[in-house]
Gaussian input, Z-matrix of N, CA and C with variables (Angstrom, degrees):
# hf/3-21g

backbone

0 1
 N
 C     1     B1
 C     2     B2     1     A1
 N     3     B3     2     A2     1     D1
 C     4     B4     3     A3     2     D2
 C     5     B5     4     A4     3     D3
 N     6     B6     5     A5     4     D4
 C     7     B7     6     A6     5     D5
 C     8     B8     7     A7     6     D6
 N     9     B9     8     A8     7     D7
 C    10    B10     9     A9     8     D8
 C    11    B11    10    A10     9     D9
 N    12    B12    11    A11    10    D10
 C    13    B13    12    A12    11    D11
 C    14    B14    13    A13    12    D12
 N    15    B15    14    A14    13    D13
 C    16    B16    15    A15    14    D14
 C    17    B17    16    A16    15    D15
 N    18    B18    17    A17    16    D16
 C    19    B19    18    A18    17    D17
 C    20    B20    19    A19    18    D18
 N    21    B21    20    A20    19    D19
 C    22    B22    21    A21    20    D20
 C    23    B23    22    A22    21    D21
 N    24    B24    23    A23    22    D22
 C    25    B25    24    A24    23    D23
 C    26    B26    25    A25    24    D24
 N    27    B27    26    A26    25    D25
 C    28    B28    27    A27    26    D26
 C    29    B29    28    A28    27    D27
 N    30    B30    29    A29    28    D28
 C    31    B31    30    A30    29    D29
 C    32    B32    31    A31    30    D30
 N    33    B33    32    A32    31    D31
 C    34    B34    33    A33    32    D32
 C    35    B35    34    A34    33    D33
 N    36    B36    35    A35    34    D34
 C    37    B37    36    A36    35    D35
 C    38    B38    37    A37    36    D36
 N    39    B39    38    A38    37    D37
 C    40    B40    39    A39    38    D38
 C    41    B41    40    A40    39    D39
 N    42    B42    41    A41    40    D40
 C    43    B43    42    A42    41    D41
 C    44    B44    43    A43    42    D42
 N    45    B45    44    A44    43    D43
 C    46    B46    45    A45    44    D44
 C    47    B47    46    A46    45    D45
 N    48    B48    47    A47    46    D46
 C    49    B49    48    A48    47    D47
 C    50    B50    49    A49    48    D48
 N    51    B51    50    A50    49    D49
 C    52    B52    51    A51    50    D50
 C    53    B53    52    A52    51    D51
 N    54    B54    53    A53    52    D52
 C    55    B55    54    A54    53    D53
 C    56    B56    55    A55    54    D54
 N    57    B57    56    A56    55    D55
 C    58    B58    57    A57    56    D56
 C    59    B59    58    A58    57    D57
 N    60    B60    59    A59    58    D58
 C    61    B61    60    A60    59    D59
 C    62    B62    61    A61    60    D60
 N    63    B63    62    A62    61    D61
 C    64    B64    63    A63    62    D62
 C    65    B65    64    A64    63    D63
 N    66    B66    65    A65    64    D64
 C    67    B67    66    A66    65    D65
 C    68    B68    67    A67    66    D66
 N    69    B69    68    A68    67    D67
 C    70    B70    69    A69    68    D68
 C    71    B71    70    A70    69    D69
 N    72    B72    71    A71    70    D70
 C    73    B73    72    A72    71    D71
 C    74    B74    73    A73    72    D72
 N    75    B75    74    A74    73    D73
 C    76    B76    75    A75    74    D74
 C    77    B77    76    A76    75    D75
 N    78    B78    77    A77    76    D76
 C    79    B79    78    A78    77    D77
 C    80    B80    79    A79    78    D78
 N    81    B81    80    A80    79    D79
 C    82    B82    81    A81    80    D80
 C    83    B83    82    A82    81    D81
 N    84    B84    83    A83    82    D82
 C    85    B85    84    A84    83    D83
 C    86    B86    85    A85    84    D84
 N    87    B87    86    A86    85    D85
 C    88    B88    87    A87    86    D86
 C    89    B89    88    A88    87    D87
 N    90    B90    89    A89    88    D88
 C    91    B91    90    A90    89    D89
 C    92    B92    91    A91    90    D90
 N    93    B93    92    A92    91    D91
 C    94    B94    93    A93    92    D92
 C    95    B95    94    A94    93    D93
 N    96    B96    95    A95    94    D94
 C    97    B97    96    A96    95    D95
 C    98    B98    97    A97    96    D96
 N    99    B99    98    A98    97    D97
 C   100   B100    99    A99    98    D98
 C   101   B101   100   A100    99    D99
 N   102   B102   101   A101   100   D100
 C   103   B103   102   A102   101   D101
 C   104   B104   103   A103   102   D102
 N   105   B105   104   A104   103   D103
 C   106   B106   105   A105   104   D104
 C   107   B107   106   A106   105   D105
 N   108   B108   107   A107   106   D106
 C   109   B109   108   A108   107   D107
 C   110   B110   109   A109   108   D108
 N   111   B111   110   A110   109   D109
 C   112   B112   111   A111   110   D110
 C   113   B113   112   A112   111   D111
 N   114   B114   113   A113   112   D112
 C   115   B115   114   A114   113   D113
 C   116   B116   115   A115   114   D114
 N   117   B117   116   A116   115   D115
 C   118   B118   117   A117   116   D116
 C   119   B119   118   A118   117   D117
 N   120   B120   119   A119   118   D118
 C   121   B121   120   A120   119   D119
 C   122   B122   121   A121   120   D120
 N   123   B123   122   A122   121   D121
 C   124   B124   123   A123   122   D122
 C   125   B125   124   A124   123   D123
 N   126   B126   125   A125   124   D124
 C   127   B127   126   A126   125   D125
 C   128   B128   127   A127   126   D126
 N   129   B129   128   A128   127   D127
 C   130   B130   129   A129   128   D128
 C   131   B131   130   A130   129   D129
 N   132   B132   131   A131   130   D130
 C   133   B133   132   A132   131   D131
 C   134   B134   133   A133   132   D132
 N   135   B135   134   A134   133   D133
 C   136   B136   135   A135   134   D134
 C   137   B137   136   A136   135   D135
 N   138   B138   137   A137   136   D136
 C   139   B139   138   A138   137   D137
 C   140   B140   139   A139   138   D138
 N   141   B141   140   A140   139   D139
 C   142   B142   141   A141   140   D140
 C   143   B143   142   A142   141   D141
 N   144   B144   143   A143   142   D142
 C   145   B145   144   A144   143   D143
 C   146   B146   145   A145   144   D144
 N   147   B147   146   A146   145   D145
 C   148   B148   147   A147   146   D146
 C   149   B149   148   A148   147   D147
 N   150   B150   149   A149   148   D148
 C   151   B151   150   A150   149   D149
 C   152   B152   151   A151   150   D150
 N   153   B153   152   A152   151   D151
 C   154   B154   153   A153   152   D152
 C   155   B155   154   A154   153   D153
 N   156   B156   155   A155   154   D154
 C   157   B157   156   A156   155   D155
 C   158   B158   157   A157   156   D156
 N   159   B159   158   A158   157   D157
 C   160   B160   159   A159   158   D158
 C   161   B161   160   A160   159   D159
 N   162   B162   161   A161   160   D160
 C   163   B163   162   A162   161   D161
 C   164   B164   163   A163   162   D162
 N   165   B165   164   A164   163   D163
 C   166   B166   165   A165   164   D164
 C   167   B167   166   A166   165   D165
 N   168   B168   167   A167   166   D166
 C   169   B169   168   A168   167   D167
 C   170   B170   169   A169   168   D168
 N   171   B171   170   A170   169   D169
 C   172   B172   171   A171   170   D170
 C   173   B173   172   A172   171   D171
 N   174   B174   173   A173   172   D172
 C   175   B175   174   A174   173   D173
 C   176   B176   175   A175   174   D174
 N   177   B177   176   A176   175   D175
 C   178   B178   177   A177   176   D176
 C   179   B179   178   A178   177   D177
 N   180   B180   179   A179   178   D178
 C   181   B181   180   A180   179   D179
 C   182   B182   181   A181   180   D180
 N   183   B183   182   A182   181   D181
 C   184   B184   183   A183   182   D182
 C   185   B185   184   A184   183   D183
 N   186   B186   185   A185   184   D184
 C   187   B187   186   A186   185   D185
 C   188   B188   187   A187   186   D186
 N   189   B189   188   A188   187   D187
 C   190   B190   189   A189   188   D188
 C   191   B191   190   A190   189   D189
 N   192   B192   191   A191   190   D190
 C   193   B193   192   A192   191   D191
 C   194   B194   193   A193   192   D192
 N   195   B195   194   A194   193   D193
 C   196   B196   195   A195   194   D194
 C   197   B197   196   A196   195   D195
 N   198   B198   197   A197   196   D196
 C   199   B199   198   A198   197   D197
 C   200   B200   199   A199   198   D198
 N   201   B201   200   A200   199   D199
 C   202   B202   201   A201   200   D200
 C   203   B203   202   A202   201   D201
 N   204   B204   203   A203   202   D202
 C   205   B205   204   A204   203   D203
 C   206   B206   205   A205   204   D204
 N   207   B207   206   A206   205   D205
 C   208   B208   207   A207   206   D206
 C   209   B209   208   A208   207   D207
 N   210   B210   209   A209   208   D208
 C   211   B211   210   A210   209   D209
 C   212   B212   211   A211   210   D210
 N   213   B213   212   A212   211   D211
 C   214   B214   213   A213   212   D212
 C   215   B215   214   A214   213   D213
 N   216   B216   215   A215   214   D214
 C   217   B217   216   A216   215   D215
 C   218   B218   217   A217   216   D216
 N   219   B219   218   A218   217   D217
 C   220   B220   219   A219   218   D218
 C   221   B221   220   A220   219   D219
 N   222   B222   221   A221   220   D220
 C   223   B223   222   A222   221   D221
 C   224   B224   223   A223   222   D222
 N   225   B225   224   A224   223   D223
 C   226   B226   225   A225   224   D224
 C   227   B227   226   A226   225   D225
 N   228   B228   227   A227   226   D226
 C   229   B229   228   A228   227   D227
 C   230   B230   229   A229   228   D228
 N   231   B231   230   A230   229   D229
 C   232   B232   231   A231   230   D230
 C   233   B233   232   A232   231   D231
 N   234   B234   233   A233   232   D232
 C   235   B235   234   A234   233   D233
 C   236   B236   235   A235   234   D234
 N   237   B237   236   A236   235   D235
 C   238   B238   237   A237   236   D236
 C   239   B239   238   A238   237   D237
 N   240   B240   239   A239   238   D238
 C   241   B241   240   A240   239   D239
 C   242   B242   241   A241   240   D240
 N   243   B243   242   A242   241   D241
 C   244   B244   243   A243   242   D242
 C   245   B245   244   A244   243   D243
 N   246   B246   245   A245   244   D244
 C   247   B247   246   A246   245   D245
 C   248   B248   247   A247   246   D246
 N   249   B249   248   A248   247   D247
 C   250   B250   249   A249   248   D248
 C   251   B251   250   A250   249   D249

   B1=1.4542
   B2=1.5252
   B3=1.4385
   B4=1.9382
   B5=1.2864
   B6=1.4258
   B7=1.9382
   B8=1.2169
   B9=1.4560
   B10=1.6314
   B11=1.2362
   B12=1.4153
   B13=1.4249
   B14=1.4949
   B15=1.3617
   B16=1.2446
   B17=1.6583
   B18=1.2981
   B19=1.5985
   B20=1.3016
   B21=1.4710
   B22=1.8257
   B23=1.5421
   B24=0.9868
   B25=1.2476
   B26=1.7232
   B27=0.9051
   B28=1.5674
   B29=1.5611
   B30=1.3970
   B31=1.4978
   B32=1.7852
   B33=1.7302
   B34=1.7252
   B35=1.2430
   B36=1.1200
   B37=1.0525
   B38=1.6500
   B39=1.5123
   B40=1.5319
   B41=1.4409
   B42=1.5057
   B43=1.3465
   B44=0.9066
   B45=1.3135
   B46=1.1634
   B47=1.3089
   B48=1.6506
   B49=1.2895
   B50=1.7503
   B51=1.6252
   B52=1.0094
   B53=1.5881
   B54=1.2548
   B55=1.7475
   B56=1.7130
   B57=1.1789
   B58=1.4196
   B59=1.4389
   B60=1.3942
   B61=1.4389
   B62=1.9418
   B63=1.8527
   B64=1.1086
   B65=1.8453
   B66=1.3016
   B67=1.2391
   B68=1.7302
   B69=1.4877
   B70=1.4621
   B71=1.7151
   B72=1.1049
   B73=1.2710
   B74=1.6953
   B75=1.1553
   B76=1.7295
   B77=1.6724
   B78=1.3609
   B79=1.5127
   B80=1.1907
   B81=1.4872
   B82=1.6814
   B83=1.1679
   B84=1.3994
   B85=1.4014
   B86=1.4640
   B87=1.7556
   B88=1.2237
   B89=1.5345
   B90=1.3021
   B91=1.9617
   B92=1.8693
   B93=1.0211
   B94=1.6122
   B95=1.9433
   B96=1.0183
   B97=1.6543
   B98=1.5631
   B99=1.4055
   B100=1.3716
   B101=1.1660
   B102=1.2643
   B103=1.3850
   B104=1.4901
   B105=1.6318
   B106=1.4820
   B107=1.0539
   B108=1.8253
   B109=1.4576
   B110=1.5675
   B111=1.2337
   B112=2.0420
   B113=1.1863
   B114=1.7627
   B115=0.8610
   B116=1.8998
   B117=0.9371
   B118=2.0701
   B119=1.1239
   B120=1.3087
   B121=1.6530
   B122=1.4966
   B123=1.3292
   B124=1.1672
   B125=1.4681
   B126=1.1867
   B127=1.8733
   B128=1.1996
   B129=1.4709
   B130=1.4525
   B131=1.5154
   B132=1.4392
   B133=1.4276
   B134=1.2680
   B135=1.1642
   B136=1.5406
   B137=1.3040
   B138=1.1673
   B139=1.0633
   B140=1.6032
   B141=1.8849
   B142=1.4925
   B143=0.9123
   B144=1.3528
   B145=1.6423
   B146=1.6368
   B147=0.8115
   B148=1.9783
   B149=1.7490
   B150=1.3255
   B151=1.1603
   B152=1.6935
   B153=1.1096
   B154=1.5535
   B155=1.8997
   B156=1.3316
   B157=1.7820
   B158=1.7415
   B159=1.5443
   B160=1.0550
   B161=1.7095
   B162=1.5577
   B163=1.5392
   B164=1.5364
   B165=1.2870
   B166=1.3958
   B167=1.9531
   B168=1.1374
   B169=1.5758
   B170=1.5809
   B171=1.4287
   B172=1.3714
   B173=1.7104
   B174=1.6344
   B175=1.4947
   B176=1.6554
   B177=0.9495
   B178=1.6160
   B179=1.4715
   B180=1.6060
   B181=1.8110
   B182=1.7177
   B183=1.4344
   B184=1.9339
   B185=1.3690
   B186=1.7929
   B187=1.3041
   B188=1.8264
   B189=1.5969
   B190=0.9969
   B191=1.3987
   B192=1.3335
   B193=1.5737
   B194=1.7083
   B195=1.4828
   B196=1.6811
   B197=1.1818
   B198=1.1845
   B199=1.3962
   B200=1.8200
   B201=1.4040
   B202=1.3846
   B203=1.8160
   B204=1.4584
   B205=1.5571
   B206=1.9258
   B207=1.3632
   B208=1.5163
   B209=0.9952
   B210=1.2201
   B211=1.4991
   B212=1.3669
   B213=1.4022
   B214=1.8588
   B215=1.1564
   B216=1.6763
   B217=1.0308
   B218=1.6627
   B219=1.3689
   B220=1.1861
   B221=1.0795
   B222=1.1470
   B223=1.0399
   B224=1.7647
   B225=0.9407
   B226=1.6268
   B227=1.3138
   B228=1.5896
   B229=1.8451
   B230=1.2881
   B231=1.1448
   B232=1.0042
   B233=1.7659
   B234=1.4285
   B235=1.2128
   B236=1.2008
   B237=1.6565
   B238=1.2742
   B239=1.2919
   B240=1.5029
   B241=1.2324
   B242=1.8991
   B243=1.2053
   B244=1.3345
   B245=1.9593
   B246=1.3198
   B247=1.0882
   B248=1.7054
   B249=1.5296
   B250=2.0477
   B251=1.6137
   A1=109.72
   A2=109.62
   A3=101.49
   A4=100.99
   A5=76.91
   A6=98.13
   A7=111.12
   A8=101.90
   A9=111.37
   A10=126.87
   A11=146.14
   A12=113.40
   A13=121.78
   A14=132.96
   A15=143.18
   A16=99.20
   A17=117.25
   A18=114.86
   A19=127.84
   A20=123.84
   A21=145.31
   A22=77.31
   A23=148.23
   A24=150.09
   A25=117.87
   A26=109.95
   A27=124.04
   A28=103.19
   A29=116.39
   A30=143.39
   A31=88.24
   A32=116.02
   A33=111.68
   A34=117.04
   A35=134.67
   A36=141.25
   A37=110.78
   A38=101.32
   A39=121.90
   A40=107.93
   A41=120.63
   A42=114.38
   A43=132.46
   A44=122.76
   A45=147.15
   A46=117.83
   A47=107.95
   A48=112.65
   A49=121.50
   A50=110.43
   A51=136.63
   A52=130.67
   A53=113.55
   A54=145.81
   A55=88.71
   A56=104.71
   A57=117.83
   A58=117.38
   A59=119.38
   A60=140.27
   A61=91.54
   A62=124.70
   A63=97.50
   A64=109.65
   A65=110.97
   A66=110.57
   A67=112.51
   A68=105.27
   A69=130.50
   A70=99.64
   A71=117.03
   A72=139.33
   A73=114.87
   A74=93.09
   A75=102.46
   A76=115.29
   A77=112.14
   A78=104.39
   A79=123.04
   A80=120.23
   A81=102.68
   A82=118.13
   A83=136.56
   A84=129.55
   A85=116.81
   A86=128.85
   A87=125.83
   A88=93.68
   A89=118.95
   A90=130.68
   A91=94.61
   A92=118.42
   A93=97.32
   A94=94.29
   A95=127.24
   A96=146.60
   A97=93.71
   A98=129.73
   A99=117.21
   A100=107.74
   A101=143.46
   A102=163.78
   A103=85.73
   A104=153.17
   A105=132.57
   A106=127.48
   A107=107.24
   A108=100.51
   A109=96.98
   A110=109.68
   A111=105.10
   A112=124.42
   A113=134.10
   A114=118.90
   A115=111.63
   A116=121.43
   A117=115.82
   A118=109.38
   A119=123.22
   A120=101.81
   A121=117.71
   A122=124.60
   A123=125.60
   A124=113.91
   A125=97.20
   A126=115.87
   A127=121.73
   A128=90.52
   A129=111.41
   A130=115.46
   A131=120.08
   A132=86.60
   A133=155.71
   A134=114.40
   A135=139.04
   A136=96.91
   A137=138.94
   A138=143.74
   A139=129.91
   A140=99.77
   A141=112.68
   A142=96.76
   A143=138.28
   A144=167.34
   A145=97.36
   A146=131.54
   A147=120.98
   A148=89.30
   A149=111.62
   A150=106.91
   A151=129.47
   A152=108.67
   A153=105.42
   A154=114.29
   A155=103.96
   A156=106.83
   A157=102.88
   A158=118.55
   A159=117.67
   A160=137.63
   A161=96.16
   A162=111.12
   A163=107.68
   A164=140.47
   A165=144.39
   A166=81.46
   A167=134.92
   A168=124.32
   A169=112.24
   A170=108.38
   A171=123.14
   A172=100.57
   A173=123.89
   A174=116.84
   A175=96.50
   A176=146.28
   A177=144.94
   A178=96.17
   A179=103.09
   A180=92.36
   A181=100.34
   A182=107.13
   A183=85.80
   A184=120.47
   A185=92.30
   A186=101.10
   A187=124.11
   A188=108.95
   A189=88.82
   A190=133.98
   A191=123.43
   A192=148.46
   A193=90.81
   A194=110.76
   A195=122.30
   A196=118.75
   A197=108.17
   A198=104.87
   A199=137.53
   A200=107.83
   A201=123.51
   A202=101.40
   A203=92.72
   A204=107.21
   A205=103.25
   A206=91.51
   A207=94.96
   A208=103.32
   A209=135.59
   A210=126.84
   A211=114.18
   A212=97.47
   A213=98.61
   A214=120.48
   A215=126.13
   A216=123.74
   A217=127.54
   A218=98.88
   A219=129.36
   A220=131.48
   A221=128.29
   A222=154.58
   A223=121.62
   A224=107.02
   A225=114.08
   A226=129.29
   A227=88.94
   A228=98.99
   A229=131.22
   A230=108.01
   A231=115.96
   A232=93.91
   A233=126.85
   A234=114.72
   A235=121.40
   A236=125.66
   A237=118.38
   A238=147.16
   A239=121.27
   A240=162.36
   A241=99.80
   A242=97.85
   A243=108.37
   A244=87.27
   A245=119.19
   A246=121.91
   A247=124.07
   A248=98.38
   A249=110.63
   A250=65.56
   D1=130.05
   D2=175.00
   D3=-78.13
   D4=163.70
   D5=-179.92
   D6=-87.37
   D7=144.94
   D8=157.48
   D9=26.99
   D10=116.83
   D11=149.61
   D12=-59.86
   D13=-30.86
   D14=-161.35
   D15=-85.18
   D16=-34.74
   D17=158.57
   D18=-47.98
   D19=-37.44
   D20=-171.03
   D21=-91.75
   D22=-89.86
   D23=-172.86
   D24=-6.78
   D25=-53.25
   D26=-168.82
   D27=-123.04
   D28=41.79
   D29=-174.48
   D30=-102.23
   D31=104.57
   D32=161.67
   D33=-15.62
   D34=-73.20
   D35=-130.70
   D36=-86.43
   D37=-47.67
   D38=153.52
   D39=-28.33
   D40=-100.25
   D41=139.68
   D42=52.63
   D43=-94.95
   D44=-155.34
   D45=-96.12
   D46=-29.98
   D47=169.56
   D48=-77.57
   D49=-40.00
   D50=150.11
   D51=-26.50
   D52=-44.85
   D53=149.10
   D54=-48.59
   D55=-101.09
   D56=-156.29
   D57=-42.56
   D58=-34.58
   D59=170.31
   D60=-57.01
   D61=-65.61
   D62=-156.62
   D63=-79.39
   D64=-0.79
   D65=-177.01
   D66=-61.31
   D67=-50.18
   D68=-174.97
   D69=-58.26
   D70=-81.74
   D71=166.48
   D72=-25.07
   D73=-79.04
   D74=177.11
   D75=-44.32
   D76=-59.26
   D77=-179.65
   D78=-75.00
   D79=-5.72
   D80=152.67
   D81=-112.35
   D82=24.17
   D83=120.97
   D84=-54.85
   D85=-47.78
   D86=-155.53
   D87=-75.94
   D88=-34.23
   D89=-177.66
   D90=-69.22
   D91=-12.27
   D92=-173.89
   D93=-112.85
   D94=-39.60
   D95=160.66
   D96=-47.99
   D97=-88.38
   D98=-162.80
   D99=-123.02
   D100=79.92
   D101=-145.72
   D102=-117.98
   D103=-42.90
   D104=162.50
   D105=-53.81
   D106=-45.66
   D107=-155.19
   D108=-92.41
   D109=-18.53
   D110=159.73
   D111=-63.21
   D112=-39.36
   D113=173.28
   D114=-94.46
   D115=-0.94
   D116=142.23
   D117=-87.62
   D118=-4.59
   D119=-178.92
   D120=58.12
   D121=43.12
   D122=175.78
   D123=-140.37
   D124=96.36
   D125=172.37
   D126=-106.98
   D127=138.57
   D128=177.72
   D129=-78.94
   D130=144.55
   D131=150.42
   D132=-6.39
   D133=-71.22
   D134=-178.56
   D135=-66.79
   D136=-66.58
   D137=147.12
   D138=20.60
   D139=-70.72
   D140=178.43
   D141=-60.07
   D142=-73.26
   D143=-178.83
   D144=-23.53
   D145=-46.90
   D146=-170.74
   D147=-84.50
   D148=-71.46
   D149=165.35
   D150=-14.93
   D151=-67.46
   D152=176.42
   D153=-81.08
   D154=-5.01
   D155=165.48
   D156=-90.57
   D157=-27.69
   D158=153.72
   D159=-29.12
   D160=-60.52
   D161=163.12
   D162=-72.05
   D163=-50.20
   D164=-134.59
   D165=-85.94
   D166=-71.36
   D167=172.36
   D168=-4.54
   D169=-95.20
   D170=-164.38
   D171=-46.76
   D172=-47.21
   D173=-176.83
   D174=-60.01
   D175=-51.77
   D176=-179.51
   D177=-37.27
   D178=-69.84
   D179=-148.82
   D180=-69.46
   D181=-38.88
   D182=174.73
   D183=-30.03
   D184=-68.97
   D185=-163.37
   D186=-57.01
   D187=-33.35
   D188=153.56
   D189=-55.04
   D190=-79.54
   D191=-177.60
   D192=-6.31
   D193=-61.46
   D194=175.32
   D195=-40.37
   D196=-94.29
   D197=167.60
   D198=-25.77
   D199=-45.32
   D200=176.38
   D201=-54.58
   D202=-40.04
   D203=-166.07
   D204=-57.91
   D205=-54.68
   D206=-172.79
   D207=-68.90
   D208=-28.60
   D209=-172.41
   D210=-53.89
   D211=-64.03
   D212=175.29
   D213=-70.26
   D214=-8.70
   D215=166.49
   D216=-55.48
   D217=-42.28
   D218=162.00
   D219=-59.30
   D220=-43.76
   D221=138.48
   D222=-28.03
   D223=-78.92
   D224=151.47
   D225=-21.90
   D226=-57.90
   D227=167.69
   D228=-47.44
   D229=-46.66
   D230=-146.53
   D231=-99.56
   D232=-42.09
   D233=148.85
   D234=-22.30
   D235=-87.54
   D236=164.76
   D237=-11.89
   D238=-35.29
   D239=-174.81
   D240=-75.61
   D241=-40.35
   D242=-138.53
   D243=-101.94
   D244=-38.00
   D245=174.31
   D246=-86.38
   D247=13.99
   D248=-172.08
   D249=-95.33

């Protein structure tokens, strides 16, 4: 039986890539989105807030996409496994 989705989810490695994916990703959406108030450095409220939903997007869809991935990967396996 595969595991969890919420297990693959909170998998290190996942993670980590997931991080790095929204770091890359996120700041040149947030550089093409608020490309003034980053380079004055002057945020609004509202401002931080899209900005940091900015990053929080791209970490979602990795981390899903990942996880989903292993799941059926796993999943697969173990079918296979199951039909030797």
């Amino acid at each position: 039986m595969a595991a969890p989705f919420w297990r693959h989810s909170l998998n290190r490695e996942i993670l980590l890539t997931s991080v790095k994916t929204a770091l890359l990703v996120g700041s040149v959406i947030a550089c093409i989105n608020h490309f003034e108030a980053i380079f004055t450095w002057t945020f609004t409220p509202v401002q931080r807030m899209k900005i940091a939903i900015t990053y929080l997007v791209p970490f979602s869809v990795a981390t899903y996409a990942a996880a989903r991935h292993a799941q059926r990967t796993e999943a697969q396996a173990a079918a296979e496994r199951a039909a030797d």
